[in-house]
ZAKE-576786 format. One record per residue (C-alpha): x negated, y negated, z negated. Coordinates in nm, 2 decimals. Each point is the difference from the previous one (the first is absolute). Layout:
N
ATOM      X      Y      Z
ATOM      X      Y      Z
...
***
This chain:
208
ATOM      X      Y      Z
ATOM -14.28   4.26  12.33
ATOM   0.25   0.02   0.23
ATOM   0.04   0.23   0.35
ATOM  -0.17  -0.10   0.25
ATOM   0.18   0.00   0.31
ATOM  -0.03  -0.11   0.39
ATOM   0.35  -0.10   0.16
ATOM   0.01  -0.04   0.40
ATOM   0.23  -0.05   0.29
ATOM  -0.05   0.18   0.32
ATOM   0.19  -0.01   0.34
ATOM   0.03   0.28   0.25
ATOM   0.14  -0.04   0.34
ATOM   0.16   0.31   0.24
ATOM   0.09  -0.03   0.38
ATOM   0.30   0.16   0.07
ATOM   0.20   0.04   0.35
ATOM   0.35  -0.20  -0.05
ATOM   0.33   0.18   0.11
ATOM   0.27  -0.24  -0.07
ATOM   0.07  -0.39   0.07
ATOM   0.21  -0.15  -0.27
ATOM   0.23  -0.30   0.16
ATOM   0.15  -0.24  -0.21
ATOM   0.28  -0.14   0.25
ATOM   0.20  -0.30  -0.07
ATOM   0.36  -0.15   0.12
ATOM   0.14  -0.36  -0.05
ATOM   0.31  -0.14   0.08
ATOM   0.11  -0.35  -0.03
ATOM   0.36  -0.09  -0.03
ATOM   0.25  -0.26  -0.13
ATOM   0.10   0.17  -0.34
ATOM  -0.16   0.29  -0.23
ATOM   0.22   0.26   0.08
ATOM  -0.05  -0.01   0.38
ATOM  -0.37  -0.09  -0.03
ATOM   0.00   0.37  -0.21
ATOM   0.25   0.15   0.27
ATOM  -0.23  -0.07   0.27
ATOM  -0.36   0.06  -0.17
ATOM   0.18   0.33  -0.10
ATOM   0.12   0.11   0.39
ATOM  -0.32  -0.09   0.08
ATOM  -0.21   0.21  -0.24
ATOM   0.27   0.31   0.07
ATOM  -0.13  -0.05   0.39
ATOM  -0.35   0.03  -0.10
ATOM   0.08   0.32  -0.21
ATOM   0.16   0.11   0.33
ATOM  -0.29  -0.03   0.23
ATOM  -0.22   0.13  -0.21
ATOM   0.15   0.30  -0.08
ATOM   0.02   0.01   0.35
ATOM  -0.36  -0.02   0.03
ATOM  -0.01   0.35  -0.23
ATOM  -0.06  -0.14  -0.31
ATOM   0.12   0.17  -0.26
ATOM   0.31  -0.14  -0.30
ATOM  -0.29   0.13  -0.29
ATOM  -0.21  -0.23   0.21
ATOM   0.20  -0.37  -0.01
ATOM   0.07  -0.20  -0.32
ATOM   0.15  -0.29  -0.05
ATOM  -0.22  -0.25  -0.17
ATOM   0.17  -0.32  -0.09
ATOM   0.30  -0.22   0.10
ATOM   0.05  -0.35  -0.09
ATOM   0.17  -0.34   0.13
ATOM  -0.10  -0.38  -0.01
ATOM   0.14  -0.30   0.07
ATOM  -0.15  -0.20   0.29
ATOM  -0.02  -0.38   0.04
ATOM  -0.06  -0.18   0.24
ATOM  -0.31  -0.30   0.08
ATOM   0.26  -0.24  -0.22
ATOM   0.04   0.20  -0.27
ATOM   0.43   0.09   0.07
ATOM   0.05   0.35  -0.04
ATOM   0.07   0.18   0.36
ATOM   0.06   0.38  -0.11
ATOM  -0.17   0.28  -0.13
ATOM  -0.28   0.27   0.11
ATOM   0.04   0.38  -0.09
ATOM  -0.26   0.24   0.03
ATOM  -0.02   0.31  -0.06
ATOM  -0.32   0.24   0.08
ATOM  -0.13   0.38   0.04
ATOM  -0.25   0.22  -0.08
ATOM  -0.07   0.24   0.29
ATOM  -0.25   0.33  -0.02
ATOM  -0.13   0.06   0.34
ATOM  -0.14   0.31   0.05
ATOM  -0.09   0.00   0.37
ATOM  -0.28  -0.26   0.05
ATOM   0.13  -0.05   0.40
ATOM   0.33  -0.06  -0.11
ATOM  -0.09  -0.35  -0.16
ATOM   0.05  -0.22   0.31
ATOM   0.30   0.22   0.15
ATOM   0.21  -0.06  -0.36
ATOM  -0.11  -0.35  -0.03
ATOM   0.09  -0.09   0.33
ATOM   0.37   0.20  -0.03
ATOM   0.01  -0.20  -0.33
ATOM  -0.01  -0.34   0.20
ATOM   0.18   0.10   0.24
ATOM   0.32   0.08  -0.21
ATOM  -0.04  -0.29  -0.21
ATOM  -0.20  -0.26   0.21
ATOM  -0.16  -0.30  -0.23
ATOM   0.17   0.11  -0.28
ATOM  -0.25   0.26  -0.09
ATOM  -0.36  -0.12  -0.17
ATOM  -0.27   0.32  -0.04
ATOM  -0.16  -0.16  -0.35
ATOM  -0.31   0.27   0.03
ATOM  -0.08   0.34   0.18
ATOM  -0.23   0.17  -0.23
ATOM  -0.25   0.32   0.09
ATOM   0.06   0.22  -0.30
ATOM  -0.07   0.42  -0.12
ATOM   0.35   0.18  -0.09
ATOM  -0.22   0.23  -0.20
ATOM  -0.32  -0.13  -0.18
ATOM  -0.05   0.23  -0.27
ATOM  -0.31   0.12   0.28
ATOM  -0.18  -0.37   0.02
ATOM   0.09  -0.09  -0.35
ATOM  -0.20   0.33  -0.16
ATOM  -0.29  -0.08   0.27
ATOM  -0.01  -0.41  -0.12
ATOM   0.06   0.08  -0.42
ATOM  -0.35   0.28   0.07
ATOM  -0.19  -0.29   0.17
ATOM   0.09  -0.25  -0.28
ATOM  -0.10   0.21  -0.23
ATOM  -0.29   0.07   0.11
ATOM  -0.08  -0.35   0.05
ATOM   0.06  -0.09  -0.34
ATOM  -0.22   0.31  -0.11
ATOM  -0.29  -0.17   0.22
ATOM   0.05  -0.30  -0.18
ATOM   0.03   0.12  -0.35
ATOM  -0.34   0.24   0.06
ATOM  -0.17  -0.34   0.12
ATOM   0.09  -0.17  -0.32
ATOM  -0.04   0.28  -0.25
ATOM  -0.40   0.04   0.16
ATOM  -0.03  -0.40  -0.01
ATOM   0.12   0.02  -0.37
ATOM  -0.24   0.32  -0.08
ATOM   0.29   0.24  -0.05
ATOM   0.17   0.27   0.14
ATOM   0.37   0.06   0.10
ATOM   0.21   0.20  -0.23
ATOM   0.35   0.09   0.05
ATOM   0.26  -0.21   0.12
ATOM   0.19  -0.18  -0.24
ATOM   0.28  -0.17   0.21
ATOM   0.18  -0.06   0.37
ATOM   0.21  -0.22   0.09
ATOM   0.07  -0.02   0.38
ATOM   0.12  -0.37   0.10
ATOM   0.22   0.13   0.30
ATOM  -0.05   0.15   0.36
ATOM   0.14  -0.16   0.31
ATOM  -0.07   0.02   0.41
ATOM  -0.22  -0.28   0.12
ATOM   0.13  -0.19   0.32
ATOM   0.19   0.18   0.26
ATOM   0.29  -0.33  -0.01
ATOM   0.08  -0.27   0.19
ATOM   0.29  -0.22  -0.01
ATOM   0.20  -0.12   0.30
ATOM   0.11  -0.38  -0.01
ATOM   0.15  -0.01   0.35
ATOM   0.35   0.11   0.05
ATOM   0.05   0.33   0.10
ATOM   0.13  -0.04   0.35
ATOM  -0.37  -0.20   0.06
ATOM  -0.19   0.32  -0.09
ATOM   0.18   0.31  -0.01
ATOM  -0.03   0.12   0.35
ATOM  -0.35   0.10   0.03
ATOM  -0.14   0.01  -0.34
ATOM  -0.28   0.31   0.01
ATOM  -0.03   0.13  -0.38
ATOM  -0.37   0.16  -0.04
ATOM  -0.04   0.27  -0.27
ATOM  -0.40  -0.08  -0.05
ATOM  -0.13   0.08  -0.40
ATOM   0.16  -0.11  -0.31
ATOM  -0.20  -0.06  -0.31
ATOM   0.15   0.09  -0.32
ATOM  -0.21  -0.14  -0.24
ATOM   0.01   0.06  -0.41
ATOM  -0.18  -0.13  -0.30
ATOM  -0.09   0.18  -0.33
ATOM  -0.12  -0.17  -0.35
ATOM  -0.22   0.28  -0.16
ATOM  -0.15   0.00  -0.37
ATOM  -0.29   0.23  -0.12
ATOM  -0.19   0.05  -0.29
ATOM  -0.37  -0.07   0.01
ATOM  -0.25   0.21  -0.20
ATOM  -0.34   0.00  -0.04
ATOM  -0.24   0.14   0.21
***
């Protein structure tokens, strides 16, 4: 006869206080060929570096994320130009300085610039994560117990654990108005962010 064995998943949660705001910022550009549709999505995104850095962000802080360019028709179907954008990661570590570099971002670049998502977020997590990975744990452990009693056993040693992956829970929000509509006054409120975790847990069960 084979091992008998219980298997579980638990989940643990931790509260942690965020300290950054990740920004995704965007810039478009429309124009009649490729290369001045890149020329001008590329000024543009240079201007939002600018501000920003301005703003005391840090260069270890801002990353370009992607570039690309598309073709544009119009309600007929004839092709009228092309569309470059090109977009940037930004590392804020100054909660009030969310609106202030936002607003400076419109400002220098008007319409042009789209925020895709502001996003509450922990530079360090190692804290939360050790606090969420004890409380899944345990969780499972509650469940396994419950199961080894209901099949007239007892838990033996654990045979396996596989976590399935750890990640904060809310904390973003994405913008869909332009920039300019919103930048001004936009108040950024630290609150909790949950950093949840889940664990998959196999013990041997032996007899009472």
């Amino acid at each position: 006869m084979g091992k008998r064995t219980v298997t579980v998943t638990g989940t643990g949660r931790a509260a942690v206080a965020p300290d950054v705001v990740r920004l995704d910022l965007r810039v478009g550009h429309d124009a009649p060929d490729v290369a001045a549709a890149l020329a001008g999505a590329s000024a543009s995104i240079s201007a939002v570096g600018t501000v920003v850095r301005e703003q005391g962000v840090a260069d270890a802080d801002i990353r370009t994320r992607d570039a690309g360019v598309n073709q544009r028709w119009d309600n007929t179907g004839v092709a009228v130009g092309f569309t470059a954008q090109q977009s940037l990661a930004v590392t804020v570590r100054e909660l009030a300085a969310v609106g202030r570099i936002l607003e400076s971002a419109a400002a220098a670049v008007g319409n042009a610039l789209l925020v895709d998502q502001v996003r509450l977020d922990v530079a360090d997590r190692s804290g939360g994560l050790r606090e969420a990975r004890d409380a899944a744990f345990a969780d499972a452990k509650a469940k396994a117990e419950q199961y080894a009693v209901l099949s007239d056993a007892l838990l033996g040693v654990v045979l396996g654990v596989a976590e399935a992956g750890a990640a904060p829970v809310g904390g973003g929000f994405k913008l869909a108005a332009m920039a300019r509509d919103m930048a001004g006054g936009m108040p950024v409120e630290g609150g909790d962010l949950e950093i949840a975790t889940s664990v998959t847990v196999t013990w041997e069960l032996r007899r009472p």
